[in-house]
Every structure is written in C-alpha cells, then in structure tokens.
C-alpha positions in Angstrom: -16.1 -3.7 24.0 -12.7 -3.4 22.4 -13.3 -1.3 19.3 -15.3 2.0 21.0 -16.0 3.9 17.9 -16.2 3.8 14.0 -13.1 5.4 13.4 -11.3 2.6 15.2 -13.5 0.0 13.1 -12.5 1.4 10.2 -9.0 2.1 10.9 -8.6 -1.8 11.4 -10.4 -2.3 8.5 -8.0 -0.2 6.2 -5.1 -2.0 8.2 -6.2 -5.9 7.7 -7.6 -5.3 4.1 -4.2 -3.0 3.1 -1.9 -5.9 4.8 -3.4 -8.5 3.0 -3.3 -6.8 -0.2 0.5 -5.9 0.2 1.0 -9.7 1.6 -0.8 -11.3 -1.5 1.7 -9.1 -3.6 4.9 -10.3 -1.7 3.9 -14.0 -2.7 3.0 -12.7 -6.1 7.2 -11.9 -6.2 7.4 -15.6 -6.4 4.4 -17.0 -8.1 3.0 -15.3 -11.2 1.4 -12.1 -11.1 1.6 -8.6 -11.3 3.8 -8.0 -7.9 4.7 -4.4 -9.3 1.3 -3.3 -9.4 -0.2 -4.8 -6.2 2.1 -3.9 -3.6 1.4 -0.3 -4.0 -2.1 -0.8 -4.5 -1.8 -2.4 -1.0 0.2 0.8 -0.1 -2.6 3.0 -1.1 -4.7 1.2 0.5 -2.8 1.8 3.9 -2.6 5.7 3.0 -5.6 6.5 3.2 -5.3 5.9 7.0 -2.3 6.1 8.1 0.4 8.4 7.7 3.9 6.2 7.3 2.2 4.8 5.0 1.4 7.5 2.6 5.3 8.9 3.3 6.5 5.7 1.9 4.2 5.6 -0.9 5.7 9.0 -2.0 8.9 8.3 -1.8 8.7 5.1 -4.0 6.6 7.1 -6.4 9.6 9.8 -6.6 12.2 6.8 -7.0 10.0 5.6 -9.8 9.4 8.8 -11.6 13.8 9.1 -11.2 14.3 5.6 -13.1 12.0 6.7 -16.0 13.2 8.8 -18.5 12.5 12.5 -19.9 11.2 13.0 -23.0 12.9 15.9 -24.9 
C-alpha cells in the first residue's frame, strides 16, 4: 500500500485540494474573478500542513499590511 497512515492521507489531501485552489486562482489572473482573494486562500489552505507554506503566507501578509496605510 502506498499511503501507510492517516497523516499521510491527509497530508496529500491538504496538498492536491491547496494546489488546486492556488491553480484555480492563477487562471482567475486572467479570466474574471477574485485572484486576490483565492490565491491565499489556497495558501492557507497549504499552511495548515506544511510549513514553507505558512512562512510564505506571512510574509505576503506583512508586505500587505506595509502597502496599506496608518490611520492617525
């Protein structure tokens, strides 16, 4: 059997439904849609499982918290 334990199962699970979700956004740059919301909803889907992912994820949400501007 290739996938020995539930962990595994649901580690590829996170992987192929976080891919997809970040792949659907990517075409969503194109074709109308909401690109700038699904591509990190994608992103949070990976970090829940793995750890690159939820790195990246913090950095872009420290970029995006830089762009906006402070309210005095």
């Amino acid at each position: 059997m290739i996938i020995k334990t539930l962990k595994q199962l649901r580690r590829i699970t996170i992987g192929v439904v976080g891919f997809t979700v970040i792949i659907i956004g990517l075409f969503m740059i194109v074709l109308p849609g909401p690109a700038f919301i699904v591509i990190p909803v994608g992103l949070s889907i990976l970090a829940t499982e793995f750890i690159w992912a939820k790195k990246l994820r913090d950095k872009l949400k420290d970029r995006i918290s830089q762009m906006i501007p402070k309210k005095k």
